[in-house]
VEXDREN-2710 file (C-alpha; in Angstrom, 1 decimal):
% VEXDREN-2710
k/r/px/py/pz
1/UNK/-5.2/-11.1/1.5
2/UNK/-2.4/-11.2/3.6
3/UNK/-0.3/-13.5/1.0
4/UNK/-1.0/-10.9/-1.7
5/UNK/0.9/-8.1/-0.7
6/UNK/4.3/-7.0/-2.4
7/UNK/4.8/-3.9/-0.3
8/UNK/4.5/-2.8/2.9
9/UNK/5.3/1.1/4.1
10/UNK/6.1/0.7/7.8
11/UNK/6.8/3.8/9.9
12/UNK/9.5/4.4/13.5
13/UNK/8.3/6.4/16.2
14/UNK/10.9/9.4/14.5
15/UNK/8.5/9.0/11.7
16/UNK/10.9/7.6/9.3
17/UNK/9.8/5.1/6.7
18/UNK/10.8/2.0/6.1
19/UNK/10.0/0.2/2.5
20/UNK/10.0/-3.9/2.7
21/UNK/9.6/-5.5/-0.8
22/UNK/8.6/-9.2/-0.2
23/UNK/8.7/-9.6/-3.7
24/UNK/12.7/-8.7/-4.4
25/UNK/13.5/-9.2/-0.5
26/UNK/15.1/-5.5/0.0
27/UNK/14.4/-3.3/2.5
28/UNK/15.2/0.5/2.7
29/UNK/15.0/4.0/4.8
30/UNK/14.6/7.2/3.7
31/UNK/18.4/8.0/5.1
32/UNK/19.4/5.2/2.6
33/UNK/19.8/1.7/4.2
34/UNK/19.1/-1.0/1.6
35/UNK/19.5/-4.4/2.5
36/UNK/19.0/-7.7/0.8
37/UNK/17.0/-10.4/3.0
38/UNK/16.1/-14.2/2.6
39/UNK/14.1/-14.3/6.3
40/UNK/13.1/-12.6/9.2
41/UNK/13.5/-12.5/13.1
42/UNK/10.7/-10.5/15.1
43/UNK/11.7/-9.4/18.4
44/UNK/8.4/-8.6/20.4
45/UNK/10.0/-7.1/23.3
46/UNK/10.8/-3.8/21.8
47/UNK/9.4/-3.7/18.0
48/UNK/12.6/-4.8/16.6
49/UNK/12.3/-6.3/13.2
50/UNK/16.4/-8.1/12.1
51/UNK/16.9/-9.1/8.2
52/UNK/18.7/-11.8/8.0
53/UNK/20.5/-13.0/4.8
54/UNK/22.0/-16.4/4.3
55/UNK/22.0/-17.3/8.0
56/UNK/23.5/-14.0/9.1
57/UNK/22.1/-10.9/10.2
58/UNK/22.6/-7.9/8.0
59/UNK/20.3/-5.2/9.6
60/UNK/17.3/-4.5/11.6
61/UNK/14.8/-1.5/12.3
62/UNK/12.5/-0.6/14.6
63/UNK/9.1/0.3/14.1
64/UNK/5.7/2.0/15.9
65/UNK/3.5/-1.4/18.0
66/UNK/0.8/-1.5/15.3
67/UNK/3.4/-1.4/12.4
68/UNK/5.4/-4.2/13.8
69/UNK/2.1/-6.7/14.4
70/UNK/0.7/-5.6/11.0
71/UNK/4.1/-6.9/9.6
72/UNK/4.5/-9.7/11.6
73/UNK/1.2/-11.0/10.4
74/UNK/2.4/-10.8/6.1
75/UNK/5.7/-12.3/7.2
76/UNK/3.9/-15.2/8.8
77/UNK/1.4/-15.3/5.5
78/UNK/4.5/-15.6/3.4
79/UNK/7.1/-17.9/5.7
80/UNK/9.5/-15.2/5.8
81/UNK/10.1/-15.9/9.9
82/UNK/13.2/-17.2/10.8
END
């Protein structure tokens, strides 16, 4: 199921949403951040998800708990974890 997904809507405690294609690898806001990604770095501490594109980072967000473990869970499904 988890494998399937192209999409995922995630949401910040300011209730912003944040759009992550896994299909063309580009994530975006509402306020206009777009970035281009090949992997991911989850930091569990504080919800903090990093893009990272050809080894370098290039933009993170941070979402509500049960966001971030839903998302962690289809980046693992697809090895997008860095």
């Amino acid at each position: 199921m988890l494998e399937k997904l192209k999409r995922i809507d995630l949401k910040n405690a300011l209730g912003a949403s944040i759009r992550v294609s896994l299909q063309t690898k580009i994530a975006s806001t509402d306020n206009g951040m777009a970035v281009f990604f090949d992997s991911l770095f989850f930091n569990d501490e504080c919800e903090l998800i990093y893009f990272i594109s050809k080894g370098e980072y290039c933009g993170s967000c941070q979402v509500l708990p049960q966001e971030f473990e839903k998302f962690k869970a289809v980046a693992k499904a697809q090895n997008l974890i860095n």
